[in-house]
Structures are given as structure tokens and as C-alpha cells.
N, C-alpha and C positions, 0 to 999 in steps of 0.2 A: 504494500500500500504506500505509495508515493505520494498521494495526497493527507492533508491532516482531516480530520473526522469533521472539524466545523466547516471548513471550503464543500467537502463532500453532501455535508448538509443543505448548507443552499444552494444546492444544483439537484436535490433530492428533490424539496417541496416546491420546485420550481416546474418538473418534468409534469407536464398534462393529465396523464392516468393518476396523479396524487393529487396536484395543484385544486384550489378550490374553483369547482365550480359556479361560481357566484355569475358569472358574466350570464350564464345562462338560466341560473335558478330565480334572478331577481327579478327577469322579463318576465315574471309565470304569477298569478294571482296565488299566495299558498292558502289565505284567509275562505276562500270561495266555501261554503254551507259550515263555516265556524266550528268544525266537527278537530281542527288540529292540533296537538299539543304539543307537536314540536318545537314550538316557536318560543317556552319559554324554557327553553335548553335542548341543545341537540342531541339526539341519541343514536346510538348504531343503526337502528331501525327509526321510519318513520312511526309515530301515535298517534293515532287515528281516533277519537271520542265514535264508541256506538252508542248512539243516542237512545236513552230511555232503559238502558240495559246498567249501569254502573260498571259497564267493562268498558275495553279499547281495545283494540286491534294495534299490533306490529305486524309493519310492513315491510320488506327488502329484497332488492334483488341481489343477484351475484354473480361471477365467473370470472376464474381467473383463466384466459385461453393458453397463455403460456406455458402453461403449469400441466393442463390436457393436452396441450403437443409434446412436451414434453413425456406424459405418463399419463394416456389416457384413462386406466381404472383409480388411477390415483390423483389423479387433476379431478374428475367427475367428483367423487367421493368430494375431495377438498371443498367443491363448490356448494354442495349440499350443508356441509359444516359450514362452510364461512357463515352460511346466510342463515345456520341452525343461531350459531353463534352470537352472531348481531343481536337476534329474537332474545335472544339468553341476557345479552348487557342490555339488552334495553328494558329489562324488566319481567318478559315475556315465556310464553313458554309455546315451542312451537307448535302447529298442527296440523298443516298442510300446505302441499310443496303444485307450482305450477312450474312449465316449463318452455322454454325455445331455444329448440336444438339448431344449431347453424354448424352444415357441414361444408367440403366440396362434395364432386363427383361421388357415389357409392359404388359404381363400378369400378371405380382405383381402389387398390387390394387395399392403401395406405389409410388411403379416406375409411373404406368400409372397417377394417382393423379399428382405425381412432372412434368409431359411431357406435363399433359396438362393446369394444371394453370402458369405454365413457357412459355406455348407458345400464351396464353392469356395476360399474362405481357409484355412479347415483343410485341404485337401485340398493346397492346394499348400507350404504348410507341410507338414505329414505327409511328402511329397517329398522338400524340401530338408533336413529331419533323418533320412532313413529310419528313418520310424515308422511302422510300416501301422497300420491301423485294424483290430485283430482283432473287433470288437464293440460293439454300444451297443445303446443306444432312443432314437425320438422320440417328444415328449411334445407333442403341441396343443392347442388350444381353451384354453390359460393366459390365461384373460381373465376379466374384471368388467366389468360396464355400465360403468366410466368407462376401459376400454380394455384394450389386449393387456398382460402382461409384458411386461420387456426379455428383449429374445430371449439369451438364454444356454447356447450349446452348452460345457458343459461339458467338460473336458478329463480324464478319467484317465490318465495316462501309467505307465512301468512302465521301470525302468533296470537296467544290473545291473554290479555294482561287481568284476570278475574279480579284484582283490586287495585285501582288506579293508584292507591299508594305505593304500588309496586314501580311505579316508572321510573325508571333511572336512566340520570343522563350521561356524558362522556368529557363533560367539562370537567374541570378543577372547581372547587368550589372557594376555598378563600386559606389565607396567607396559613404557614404551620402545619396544614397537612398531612398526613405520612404518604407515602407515593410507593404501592407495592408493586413487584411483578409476579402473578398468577403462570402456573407452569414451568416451563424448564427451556432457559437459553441452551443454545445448541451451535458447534461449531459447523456452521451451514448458511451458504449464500445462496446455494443454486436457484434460480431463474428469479432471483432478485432483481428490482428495480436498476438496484446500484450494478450488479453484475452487466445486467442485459443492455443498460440505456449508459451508462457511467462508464462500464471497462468495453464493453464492444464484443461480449460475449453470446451469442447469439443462442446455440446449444448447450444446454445442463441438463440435469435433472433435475425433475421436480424435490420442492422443499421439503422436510420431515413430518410425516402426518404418522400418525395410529390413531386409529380409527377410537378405539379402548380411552387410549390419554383423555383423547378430546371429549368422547362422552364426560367422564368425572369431570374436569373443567368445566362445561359445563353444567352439573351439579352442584358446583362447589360455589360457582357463582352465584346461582338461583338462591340457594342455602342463605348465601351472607346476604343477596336483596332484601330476602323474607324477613331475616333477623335485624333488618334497617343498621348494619352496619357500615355501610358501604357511603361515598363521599360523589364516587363516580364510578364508571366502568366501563373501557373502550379495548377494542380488541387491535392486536397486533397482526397486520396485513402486509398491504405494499411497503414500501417503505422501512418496514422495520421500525424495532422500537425509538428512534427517536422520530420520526415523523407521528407517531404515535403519541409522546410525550407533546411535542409541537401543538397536536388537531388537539389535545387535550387544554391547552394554556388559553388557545385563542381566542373561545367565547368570552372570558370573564378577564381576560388580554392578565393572565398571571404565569408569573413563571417557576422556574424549579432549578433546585440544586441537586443533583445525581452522581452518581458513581457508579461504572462499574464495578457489578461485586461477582462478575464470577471471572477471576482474573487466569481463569485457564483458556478463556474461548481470545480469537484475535479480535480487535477491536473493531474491523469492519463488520464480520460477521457477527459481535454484538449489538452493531445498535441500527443495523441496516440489513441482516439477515431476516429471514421470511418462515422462517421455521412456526409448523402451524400451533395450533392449542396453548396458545397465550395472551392473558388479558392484562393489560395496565389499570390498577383499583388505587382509590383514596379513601382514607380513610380521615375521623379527627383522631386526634392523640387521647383521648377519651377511650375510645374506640378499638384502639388500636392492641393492646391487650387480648381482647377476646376473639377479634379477628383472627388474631393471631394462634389463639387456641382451637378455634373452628375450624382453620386449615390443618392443623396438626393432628386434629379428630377425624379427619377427613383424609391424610394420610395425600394432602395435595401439593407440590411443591410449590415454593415460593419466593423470593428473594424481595432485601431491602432497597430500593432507587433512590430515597431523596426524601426531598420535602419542598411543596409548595411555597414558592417565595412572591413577594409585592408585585414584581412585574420583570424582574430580570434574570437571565439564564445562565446557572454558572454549571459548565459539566464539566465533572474532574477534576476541579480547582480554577478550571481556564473562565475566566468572565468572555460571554455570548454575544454580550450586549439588551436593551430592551427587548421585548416580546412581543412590540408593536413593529420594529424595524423588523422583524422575520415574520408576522402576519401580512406587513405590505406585501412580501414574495411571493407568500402564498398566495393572494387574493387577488394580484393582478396579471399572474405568471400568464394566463390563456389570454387573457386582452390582451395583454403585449405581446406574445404571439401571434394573435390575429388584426395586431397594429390598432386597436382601439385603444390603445396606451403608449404612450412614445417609451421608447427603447433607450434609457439616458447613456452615458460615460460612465461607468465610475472607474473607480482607481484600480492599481494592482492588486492591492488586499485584497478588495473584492468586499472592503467594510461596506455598511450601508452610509448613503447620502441623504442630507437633505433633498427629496426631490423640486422643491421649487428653485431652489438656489439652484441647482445642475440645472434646471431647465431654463431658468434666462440666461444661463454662459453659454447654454448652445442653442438662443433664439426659437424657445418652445415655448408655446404657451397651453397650460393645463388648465382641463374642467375639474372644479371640484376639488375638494382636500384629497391629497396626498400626502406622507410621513416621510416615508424612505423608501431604499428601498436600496 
């Protein structure tokens, strides 16, 4: 690793598949039959109010294609979990699974191969979370002269939260926190973000799954919602866990002090590996005692990260900087991609800038507050 972990970080939550979607979710009425509760915190899944019933529904979809080209009974599988998962931090508990299988050709040995151990993965998946399959589509012939799609059976899943106190979001909630990791770091990059988009790795294998692990995990989760111990709860996906950490600070713009603590694994594949069946939780320091004992009862691994700070990022002892200059990254990454955002200078570091200041030295003029960036 020839880069340091904080440059690698912002080119992480910069990359489109992580970066937030805002550019496109804010064109969209979310308020329309006032049925939503995601809006006062964001959760792994959307919350959905069923009206008249004192429940809610969690909603999400999923698929990671990469990961089914890679290992397609073991991408499928993943995909069912990711989105069992979601259902799980969000409070929820799942119940049924729709789908959209996007393949190429099925007359390619390669194609047919990927269609059908991808749909013997989701199926045994589906199983071990009892989730039927009420419905989907397949979609084929996803191909160009220079080849098939990555085969992506997509995941709808569908949860339903029996007592709205169950909701649980994925933000931090405020300063002093404990900041735990749920599950077991692992020395494992494969078809990671940073791998595939960062080093120029096109081919891996897919990242670590048991199927086994990830059921308890999610148990273990459900368990400490119930017991209202829990501060927050966001799963570790693309990115790895510090993008993880990141989506977690941004809603309530706080930040964290962390360490790695399992000082056997390398440092890229800690905080930027992909390795599945792990959730980042907070807890208060109240709290944090018996959490602690719940998992030990539970027989669930777990590791100490940090603790929630005012607004600034220190990893490892290295200060990050504010928590609003690495939200700007996030939030504008796809508009300045698609040039709805000017594209400034900044320096070698690669620190963040004032963007107004950068943008009258190079004759721009911006809509709207901007921070940094």
C-alpha cells in the first residue's frame, strides 16, 4: 500500500457506487401520503408508517454484481443477506424477498453457469432467513458485442417493524458514545471498492461470507434493538468500514476517534475491506456494560473502535480534519461528475479548500453554500 489510508479515503467516498446520492434523491417528493419515517434519521432500510396498523414496513433493495461475477452461488447468497441485513439495522425483521434477475445471453455456457448457481444462492439464502420469494422477473440477452452484463439478480426484500419503537437509525447520535464493531474483521479485500476502482484490479474473488456467521449477526442485532441498547446500527458494505464510520457521522455532521484494534489484519484490508457479517453499533456509556455482556451471552464477536466526538475525525492518532469538509465529498462527488458542480484546484495534499475562495481564483461562480471540499 503506497498510499496513506486518509488520501485513500477520499477517493473512496468520492467513487459513484458509495458517493451520496442526493443529486438525484432530492429531485423526488419523499413527503408524498406522509406514510415516511425516514426523514427523521436515516436507516439501512427505508420506514415506511402502515397506517392504522401501529407497525411499519422496511424496505430495501440490493446487489452487489461484482461479487456474482465473481462467485455466483456466493454473490446470490450475499445479496439476499445484505438486504436481510439492512431489514435487521433498521429495526426490522424480514419476510419476504422480490426479485430482478438481469442476465446476458443463456445460451452462453458462462451466462447460463452464472443464472443458475446465483439462483441456487439466493435460494438457499431465502431459506436460512425465511424469506420466500413472492415474485420477480428475468431479464436476458443484457449484452453488447464486447460481452454479457455482470449478472445481477437483484434483491427486493420487505421487513416489518411490529413496534415502531423498534426503529433504529444509522447515524451517531451525540458526542461520548462508544463506537463498537459487531462481527469479525478479516484479512480480505477481494472485489472491494478500493481493490476494483482504487488499485485496477478487475478479477478477485468474492469477499468472506458464511452463511451461519451472518444468521447470528443478525440475531445479535435484533436482540440488543429489543433491549433499547443500541445508539445506532449501520452495516459494513462497499467501502468498508471507514466509509461506514463516514455515512454514520454525516446526518448529525459528528465525528469519531478510532483505532484499529485488531493489529494482525493490514491496514487497507481493515478499514476498506468488504468482508461480509458486520455491523458498526453505538452505544451511551450507560449502556455500554451490558451491551457488552449481551454479546458475550451471545457468544458474538466484537471489537472496541472509538468514541463519538463534537465534529472532528481523528483515526489513529492522525487528526482528519472537520466532518463537514468530508460530507462536502460525499455529497457532491456525482454532481461534479456530471458537471452540475465545478470541479475546483486544490492542492497536492489533497487537504480540503474553502470552496468559495478556490472558486473566485479560478473565475467561478457558485449556486448556493458550499464548505469544502
Amino acid at each position: 500500500m503506497t498510499e496513506d489510508i486518509k488520501s485513500i479515503a477520499k477517493k473512496i467516498i468520492q467513487i459513484p457506487n458509495i458517493a451520496s446520492k442526493r443529486w438525484i434523491s432530492t429531485q423526488y417528493d419523499s413527503m408524498v401520503g406522509a406514510a415516511n419515517l425516514s426523514t427523521n434519521g436515516p436507516s439501512d432500510a427505508s420506514i415506511v408508517l402502515a397506517k392504522g396498523t401501529g407497525k411499519a414496513l422496511a424496505i430495501t433493495v440490493d446487489c452487489n454484481s461484482r461479487y456474482v461475477f465473481a462467485d455466483p452461488y456466493k454473490g446470490g447468497m450475499i445479496a439476499v443477506a445484505e438486504a436481510a441485513r439492512n431489514i435487521v439495522c433498521s429495526g426490522g425483521e424480514p419476510i419476504g424477498v422480490t426479485n430482478c434477475l438481469n442476465f446476458g445471453n443463456p445460451f452462453d455456457p458462462e451466462v447460463y453457469y452464472q443464472f443458475v448457481y446465483a439462483v441456487k444462492g439466493m435460494g438457499e439464502a431465502c431459506r436460512r432467513f425465511d424469506t420466500p420469494v413472492t415474485g420477480g422477473n428475468v431479464s436476458f440477452y443484457n449484452q453488447n458485442p464486447d460481452g454479457a452484463v455482470y449478472p445481477t439478480p437483484t434483491i427486493g426484500m420487505v421487513g416489518v417493524l411490529d413496534d415502531l419503537e423498534d426503529k433504529m437509525t444509522m447515524d451517531f447520535k451525540q458526542q461520548g458514545d462508544v463506537i463498537y464493531l459487531i462481527g469479525e474483521s478479516r484479512d480480505d479485500i477481494n472485489c472491494s471498492e478500493y481493490l476494483h476502482k482504487l488499485k485496477g484490479v478487475e478479477y478477485s474473488p468474492a469477499p468472506h461470507f458464511d452463511i451461519e456467521e451472518e444468521f447470528e449477526i443478525h440475531q445479535a442485532v435484533r436482540q440488543l434493538i429489543k433491549k433499547r441498547l443500541l445508539q445506532s446500527a449501520h452495516d459494513i458494505s462497499e467501502g468498508g468500514l471507514i466509509t461506514t464510520l463516514l455515512e454514520s457521522g454525516f446526518p448529525r455532521r459528528l465525528g469519531f476517534d478510532v483505532q484499529q484494534s485488531a493489529t494482525n489484519i493490514p491496514k487497507d484490508a481493515y478499514w476498506f475491506g468488504e468482508a461480509q457479517s458486520r455491523v458498526v453499533i453505538s452505544c451511551t456509556l450507560k449502556n455500554a456494560e451490558e451491551l457488552l455482556a449481551q454479546l458475550k451471552a451471545l457468544n458474538v464477536p466484537y471489537e472496541y473502535l472509538g468514541i463519538v466526538t463534537e465534529n472532528n475525525i481523528d483515526m489513529e492518532g492522525e487528526y482528519w480534519g472537520h466532518i463537514d469538509d468530508w460530507k462536502e465529498l460525499y455529497d457532491t462527488a456525482i454532481e461534479r461528475l456530471l458537471g452540475e458542480a465545478p470541479a475546483l484546484k486544490g492542492g497536492e495534499s489533497g487537504e480540503p479548500k474553502d470552496f468559495k475562495r478556490e472558486a473566485e481564483k479560478q473565475g467561478l461562480t457558485l449556486k448556493g453554500e458550499v464548505k469544502g471540499i
